[in-house]
N, C-alpha and C positions, 0 to 999 in steps of 0.2 A: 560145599565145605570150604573150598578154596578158591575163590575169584583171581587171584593172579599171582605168580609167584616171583619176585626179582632176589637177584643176587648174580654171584660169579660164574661166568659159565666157566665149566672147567674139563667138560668132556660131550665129543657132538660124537654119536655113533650113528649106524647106516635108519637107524628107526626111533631114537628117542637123542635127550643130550642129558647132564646130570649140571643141575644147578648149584652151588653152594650157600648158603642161605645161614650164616652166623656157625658154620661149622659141620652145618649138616648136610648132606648131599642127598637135594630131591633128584629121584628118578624120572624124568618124562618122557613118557612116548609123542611121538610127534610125526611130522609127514615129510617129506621131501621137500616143500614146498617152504615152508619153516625153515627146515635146514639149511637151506639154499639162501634166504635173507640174508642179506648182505651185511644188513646190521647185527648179526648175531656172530659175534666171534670171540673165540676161546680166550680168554683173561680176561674177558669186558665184562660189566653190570649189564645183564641184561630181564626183560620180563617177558613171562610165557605165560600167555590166559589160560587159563585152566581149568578142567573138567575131570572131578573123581569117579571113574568109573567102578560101579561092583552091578556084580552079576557070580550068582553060583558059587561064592568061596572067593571072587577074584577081584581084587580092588588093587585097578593101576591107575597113576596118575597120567591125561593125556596134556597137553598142552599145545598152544600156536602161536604166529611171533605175531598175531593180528585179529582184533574182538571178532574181525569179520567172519577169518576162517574156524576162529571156535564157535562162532553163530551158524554155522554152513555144517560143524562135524553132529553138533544137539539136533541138527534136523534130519540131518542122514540116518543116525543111530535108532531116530522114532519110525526108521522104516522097517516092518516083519524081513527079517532075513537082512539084514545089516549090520553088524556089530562094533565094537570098537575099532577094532584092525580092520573088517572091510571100508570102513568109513575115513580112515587113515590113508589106506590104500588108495580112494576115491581124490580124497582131496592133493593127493602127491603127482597125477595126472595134467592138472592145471591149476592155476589161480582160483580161488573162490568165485569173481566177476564173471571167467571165461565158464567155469562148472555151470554156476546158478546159470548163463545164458542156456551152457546144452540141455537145463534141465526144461527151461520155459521152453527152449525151442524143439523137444525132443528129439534131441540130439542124443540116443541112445549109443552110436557108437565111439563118442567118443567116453563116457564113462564106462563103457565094457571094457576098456584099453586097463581101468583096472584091475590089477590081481586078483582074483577069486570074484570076480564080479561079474557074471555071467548075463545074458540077452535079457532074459525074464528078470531079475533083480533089477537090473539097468531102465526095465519099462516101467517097473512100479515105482521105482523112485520119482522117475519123472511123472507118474500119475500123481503121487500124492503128496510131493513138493512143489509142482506147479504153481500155486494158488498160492502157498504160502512164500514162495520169494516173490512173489509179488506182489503181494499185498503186506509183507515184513520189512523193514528195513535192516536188508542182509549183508547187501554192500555200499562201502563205502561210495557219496555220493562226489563222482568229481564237481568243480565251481562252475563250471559250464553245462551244469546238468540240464538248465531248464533255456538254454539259448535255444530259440525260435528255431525250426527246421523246415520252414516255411518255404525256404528258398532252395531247398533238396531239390521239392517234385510238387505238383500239385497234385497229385496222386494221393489219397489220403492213407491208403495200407502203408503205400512209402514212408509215410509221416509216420505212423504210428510204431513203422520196423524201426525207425532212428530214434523216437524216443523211448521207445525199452530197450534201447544197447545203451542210451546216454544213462538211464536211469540204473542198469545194471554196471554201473561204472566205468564205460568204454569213452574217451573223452568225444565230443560234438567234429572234432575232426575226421577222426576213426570213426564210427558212426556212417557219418555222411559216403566217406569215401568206402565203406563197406556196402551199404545198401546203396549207393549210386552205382557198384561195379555188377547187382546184379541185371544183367540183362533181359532175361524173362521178365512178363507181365503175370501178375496173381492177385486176384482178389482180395487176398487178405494178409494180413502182418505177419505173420504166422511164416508163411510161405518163404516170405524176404529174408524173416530174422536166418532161418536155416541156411538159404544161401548166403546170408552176407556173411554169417558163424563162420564158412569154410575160408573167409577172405582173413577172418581175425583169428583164429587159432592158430 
């Protein structure tokens, strides 16, 4: 119903902010991570993408300061046992880029960190969004997405752990100096991304 909503911000609280929009003051709920942008500040025009949530009698507006992370809350919410507010919860944790990485790399503990989001919630997420951040375009691509990693490792799992951090939006610098600080050898990419996660969070 509502793709985005711009107007005055006029009030940021611990869970939503209230827009005013020709007089009217939208309600949205929103994450931490939103809140925290830097560009969103009280007296300013600003714009929140937006998702009309109903469920059972209840219809809130959520909102985010970026397509990305309301690209990242529609994929959370399509998870059994996730809701508006745990999804909320979820994205207040980290960055959308840093999330999508724990989800491809099953990084379950660091999405348990949030609120009501328990061991088993945290594994089905990552089971059944895996596939889909990487194969969707979820986050924003940095311009150096696609620089050669050639020169990392000849190791080919290496190559492939650097270019799914580049392509989950970790710039080719970070990347590099991530999967170069893991020390272990592993077969596979997989292996890498996890350790080099604990180098970037």
């Amino acid at each position: 119903m509502f793709s985005y909503i711009s107007g005055k911000l006029v009030e940021k609280n611990k869970d939503y902010a209230v827009i005013d929009v020709s007089g009217v003051g939208f309600k949205i709920y929103t994450s931490l991570t939103s809140l925290s942008d830097q560009s969103l500040q009280k007296g300013d025009n600003v714009t929140f993408h937006t998702y009309l949530y109903i469920k059972e009698g209840i219809m809130d507006l959520y909102g985010f300061s970026t397509k990305e992370e309301l690209s990242l809350f529609e994929l959370l919410i399509s998870v059994s046992g996730v809701g508006a507010k745990g999804a909320v919860s979820i994205l207040s944790v980290a960055t959308p880029s840093k999330l999508s990485l724990s989800i491809v790399s099953d990084d379950v503990a660091t999405i348990k960190k949030a609120s009501g989001i328990g061991a088993k919630t945290a594994q089905r997420i990552c089971l059944e969004l895996k596939d889909k951040i990487k194969n969707e375009d979820i986050i924003s691509k940095d311009t150096d997405a696609f620089v050669s990693v050639s020169d990392v490792t000849s190791d080919s799992a290496r190559q492939d752990a650097v270019s799914a951090l580049i392509v989950l939006g970790y710039s080719n610098q970070e990347a590099q100096r991530a999967v170069g600080s893991v020390r272990e050898t592993f077969d596979d990419a997989e292996s890498y991304i996890k350790h080099a996660l604990k180098n970037l969070l």
